[in-house]
The first five atom37 places (N, CA, C, CB, O) and aatype in JSON, in Angstrom:
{
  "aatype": [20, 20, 20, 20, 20, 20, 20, 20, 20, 20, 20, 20, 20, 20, 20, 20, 20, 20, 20, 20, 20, 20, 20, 20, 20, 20, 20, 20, 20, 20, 20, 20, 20, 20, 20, 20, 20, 20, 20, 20, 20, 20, 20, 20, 20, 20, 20, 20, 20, 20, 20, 20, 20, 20, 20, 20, 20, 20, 20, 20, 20, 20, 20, 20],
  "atom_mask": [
    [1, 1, 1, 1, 1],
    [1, 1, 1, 1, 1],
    [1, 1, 1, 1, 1],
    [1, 1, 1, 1, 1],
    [1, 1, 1, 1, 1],
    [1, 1, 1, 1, 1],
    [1, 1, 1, 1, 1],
    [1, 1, 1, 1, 1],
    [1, 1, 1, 1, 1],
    [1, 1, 1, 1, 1],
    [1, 1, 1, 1, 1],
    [1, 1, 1, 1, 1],
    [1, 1, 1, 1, 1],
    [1, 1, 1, 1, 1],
    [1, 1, 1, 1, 1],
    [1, 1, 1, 1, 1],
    [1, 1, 1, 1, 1],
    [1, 1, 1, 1, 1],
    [1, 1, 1, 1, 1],
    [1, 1, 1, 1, 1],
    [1, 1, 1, 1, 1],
    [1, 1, 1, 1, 1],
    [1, 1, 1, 1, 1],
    [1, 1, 1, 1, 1],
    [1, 1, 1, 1, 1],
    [1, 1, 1, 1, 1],
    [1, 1, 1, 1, 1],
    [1, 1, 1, 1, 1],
    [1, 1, 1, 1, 1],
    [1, 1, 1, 1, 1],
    [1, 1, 1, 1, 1],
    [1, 1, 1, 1, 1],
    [1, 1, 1, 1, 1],
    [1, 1, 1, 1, 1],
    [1, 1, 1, 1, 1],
    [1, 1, 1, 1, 1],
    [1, 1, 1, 1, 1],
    [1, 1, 1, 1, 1],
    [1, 1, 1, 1, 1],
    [1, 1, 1, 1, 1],
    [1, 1, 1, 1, 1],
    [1, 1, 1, 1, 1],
    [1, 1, 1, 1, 1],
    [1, 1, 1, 1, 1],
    [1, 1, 1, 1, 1],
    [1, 1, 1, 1, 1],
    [1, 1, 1, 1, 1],
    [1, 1, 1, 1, 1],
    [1, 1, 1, 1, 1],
    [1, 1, 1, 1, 1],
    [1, 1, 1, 1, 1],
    [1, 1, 1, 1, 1],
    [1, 1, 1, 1, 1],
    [1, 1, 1, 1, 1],
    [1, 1, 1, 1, 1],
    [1, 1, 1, 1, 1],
    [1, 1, 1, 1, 1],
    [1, 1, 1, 1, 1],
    [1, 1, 1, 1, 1],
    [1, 1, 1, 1, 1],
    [1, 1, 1, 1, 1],
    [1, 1, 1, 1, 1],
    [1, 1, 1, 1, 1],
    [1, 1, 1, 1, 1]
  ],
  "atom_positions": [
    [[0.85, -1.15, 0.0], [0.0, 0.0, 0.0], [0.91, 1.22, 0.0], [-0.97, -0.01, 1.22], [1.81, 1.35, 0.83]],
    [[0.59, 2.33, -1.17], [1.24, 3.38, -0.99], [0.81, 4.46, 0.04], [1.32, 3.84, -2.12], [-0.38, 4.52, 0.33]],
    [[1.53, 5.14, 0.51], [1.6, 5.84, 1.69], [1.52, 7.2, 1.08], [2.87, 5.53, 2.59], [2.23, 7.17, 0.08]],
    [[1.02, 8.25, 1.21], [1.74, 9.67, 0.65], [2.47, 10.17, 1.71], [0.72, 10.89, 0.16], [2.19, 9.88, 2.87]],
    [[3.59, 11.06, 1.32], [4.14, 11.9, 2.27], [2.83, 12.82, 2.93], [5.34, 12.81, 1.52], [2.52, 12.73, 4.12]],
    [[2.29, 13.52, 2.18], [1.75, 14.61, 2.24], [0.35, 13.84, 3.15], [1.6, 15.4, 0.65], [-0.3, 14.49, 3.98]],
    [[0.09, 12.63, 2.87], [-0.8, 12.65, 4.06], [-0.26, 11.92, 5.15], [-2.12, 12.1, 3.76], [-0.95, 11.25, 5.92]],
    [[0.59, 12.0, 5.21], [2.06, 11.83, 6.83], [2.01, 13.09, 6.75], [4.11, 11.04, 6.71], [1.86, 13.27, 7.96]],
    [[2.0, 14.35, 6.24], [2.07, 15.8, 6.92], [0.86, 16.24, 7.18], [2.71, 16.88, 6.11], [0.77, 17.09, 8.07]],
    [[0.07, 15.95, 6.75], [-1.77, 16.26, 7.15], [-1.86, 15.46, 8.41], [-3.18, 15.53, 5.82], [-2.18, 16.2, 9.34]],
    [[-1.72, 14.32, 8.76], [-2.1, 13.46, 10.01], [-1.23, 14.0, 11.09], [-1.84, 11.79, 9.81], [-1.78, 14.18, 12.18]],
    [[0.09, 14.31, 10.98], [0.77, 15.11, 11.91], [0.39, 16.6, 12.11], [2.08, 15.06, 11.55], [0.42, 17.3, 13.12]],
    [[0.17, 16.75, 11.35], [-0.52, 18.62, 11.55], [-1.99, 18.22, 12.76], [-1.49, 19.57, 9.24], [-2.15, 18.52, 13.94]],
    [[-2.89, 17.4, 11.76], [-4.05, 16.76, 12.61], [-3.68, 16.27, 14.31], [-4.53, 15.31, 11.69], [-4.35, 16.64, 15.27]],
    [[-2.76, 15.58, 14.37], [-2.46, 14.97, 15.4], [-1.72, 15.92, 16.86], [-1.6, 13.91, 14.75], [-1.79, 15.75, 18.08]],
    [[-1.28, 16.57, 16.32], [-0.33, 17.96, 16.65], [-1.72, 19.52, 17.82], [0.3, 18.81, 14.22], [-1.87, 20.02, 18.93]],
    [[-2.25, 19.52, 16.47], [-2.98, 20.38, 16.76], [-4.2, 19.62, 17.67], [-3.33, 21.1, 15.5], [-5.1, 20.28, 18.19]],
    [[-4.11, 18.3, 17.79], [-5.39, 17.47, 18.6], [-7.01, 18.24, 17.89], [-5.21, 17.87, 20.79], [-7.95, 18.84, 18.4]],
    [[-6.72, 17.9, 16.8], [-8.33, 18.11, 15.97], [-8.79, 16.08, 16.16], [-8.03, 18.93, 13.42], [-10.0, 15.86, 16.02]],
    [[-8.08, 15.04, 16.38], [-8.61, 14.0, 16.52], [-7.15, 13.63, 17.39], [-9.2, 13.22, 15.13], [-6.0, 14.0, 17.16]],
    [[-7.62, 12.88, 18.33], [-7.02, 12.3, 19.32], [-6.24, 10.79, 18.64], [-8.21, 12.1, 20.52], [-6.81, 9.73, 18.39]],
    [[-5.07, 11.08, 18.48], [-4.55, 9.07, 17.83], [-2.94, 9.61, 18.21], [-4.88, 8.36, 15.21], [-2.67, 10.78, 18.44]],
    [[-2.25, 8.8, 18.21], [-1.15, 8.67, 18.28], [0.01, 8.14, 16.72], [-1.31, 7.82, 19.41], [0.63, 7.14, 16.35]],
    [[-0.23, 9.48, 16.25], [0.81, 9.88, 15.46], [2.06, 8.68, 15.5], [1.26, 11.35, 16.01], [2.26, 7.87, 14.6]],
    [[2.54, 8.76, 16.29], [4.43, 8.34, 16.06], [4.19, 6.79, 16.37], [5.91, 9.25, 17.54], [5.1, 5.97, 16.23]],
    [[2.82, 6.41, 16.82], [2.6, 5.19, 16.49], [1.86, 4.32, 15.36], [2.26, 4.98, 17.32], [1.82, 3.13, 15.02]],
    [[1.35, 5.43, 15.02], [0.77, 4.71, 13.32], [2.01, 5.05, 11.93], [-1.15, 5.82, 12.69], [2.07, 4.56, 10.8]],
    [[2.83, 6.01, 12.58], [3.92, 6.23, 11.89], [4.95, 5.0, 11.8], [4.5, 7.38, 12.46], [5.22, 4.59, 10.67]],
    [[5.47, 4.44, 12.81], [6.1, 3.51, 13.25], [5.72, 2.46, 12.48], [5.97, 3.36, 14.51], [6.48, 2.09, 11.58]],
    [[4.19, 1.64, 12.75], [3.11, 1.1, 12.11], [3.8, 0.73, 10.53], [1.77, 2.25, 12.16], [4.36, -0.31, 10.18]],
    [[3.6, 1.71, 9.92], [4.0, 1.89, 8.8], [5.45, 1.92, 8.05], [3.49, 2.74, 8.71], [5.65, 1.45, 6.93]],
    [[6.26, 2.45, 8.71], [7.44, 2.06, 8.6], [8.15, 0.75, 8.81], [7.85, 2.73, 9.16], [9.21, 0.27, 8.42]],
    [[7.3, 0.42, 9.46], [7.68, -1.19, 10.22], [7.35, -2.4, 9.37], [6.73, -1.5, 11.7], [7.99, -3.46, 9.36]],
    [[5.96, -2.02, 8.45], [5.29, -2.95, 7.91], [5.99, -3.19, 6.16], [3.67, -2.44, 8.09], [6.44, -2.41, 5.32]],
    [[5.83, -4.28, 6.18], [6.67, -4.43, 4.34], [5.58, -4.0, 3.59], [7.22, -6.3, 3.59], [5.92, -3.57, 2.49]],
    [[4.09, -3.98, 3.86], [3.16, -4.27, 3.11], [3.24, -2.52, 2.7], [1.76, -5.12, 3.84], [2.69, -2.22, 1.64]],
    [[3.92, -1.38, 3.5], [3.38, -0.27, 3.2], [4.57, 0.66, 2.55], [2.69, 0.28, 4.44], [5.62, 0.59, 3.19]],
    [[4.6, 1.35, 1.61], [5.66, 2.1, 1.07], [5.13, 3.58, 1.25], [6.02, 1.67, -0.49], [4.0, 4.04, 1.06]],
    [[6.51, 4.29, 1.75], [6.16, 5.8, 1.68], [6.44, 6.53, 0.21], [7.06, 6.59, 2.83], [7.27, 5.93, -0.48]],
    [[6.11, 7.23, -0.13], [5.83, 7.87, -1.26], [5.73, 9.15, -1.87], [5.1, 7.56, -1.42], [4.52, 9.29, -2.04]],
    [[6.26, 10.1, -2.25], [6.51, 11.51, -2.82], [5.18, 11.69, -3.98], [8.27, 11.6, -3.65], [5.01, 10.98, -4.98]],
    [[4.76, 12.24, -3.77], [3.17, 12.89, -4.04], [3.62, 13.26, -5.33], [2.46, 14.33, -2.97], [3.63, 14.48, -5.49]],
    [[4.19, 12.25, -6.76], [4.58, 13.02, -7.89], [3.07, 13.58, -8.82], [5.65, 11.96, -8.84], [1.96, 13.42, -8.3]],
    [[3.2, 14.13, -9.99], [2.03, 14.2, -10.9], [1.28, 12.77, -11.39], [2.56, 14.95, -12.17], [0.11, 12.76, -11.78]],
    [[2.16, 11.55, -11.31], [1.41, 10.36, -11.87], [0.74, 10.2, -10.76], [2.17, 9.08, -12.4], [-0.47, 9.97, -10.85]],
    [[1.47, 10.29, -9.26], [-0.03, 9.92, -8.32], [-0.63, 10.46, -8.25], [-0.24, 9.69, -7.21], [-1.5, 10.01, -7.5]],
    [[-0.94, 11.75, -8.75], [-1.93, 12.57, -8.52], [-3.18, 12.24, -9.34], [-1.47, 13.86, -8.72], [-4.32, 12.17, -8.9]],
    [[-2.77, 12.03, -10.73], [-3.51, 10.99, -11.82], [-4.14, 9.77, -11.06], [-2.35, 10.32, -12.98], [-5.34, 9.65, -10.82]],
    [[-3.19, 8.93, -10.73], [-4.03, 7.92, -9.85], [-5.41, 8.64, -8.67], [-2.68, 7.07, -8.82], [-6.56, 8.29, -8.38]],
    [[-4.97, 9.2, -8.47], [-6.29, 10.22, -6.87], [-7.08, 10.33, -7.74], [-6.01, 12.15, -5.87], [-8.12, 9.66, -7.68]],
    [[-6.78, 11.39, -9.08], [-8.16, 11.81, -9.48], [-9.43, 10.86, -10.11], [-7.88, 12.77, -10.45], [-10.65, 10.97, -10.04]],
    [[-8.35, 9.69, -10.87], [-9.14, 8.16, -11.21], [-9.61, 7.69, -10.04], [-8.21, 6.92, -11.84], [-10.82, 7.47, -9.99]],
    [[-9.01, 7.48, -9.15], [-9.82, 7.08, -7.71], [-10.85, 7.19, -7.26], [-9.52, 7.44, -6.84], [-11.62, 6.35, -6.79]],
    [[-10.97, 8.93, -7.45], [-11.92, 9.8, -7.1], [-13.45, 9.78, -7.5], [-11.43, 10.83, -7.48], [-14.47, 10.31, -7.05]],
    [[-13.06, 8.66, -8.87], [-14.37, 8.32, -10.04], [-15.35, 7.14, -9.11], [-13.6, 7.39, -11.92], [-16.57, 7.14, -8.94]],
    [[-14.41, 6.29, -8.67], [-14.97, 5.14, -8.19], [-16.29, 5.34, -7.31], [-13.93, 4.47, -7.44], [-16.15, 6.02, -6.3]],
    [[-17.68, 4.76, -7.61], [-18.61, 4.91, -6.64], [-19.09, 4.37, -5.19], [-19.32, 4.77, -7.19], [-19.82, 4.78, -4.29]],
    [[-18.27, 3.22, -5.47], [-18.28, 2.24, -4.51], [-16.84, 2.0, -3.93], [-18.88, 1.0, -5.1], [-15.98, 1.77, -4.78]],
    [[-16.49, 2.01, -2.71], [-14.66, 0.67, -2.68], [-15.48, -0.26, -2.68], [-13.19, 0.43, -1.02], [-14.7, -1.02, -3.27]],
    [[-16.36, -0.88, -2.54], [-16.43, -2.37, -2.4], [-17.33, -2.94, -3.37], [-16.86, -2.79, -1.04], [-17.81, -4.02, -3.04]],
    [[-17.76, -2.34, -4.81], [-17.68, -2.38, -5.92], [-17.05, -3.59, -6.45], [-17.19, -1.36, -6.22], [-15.84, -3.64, -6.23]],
    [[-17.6, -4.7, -7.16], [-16.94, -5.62, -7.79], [-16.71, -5.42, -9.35], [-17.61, -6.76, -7.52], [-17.55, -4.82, -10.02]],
    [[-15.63, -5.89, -9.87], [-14.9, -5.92, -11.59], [-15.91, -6.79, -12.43], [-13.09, -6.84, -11.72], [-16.1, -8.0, -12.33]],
    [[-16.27, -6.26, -12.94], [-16.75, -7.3, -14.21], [-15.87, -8.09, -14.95], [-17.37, -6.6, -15.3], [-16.29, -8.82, -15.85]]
  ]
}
């Protein structure tokens, strides 16, 4: 699973300012720790990917 930087800087801003109560440096950790998750630089192709994302009506939507 890709990770964005930029929402590692939104959840720390969030977490920081206590707009939701979680523990930051442990879902950070979380993630760093895990093989399944890669961090990631917010280029223009992922941004392409978000906006296709964005189409989807359902996540739990099945493929024909």
């Amino acid at each position: 699973m890709l990770v964005l930087t930029i929402v590692l800087a939104e959840a720390l801003d969030i977490a920081e300012k206590e707009r939701v109560a979680f523990d930051f440096e442990a879902v950070y950790q979380k993630i760093v720790g895990e093989p399944e998750f890669e961090i990631v630089g917010f280029s223009p192709e992922i941004f392409d990917e978000v906006v296709r994302l964005k189409n989807v009506k359902e996540i739990h939507e099945k493929g024909d």
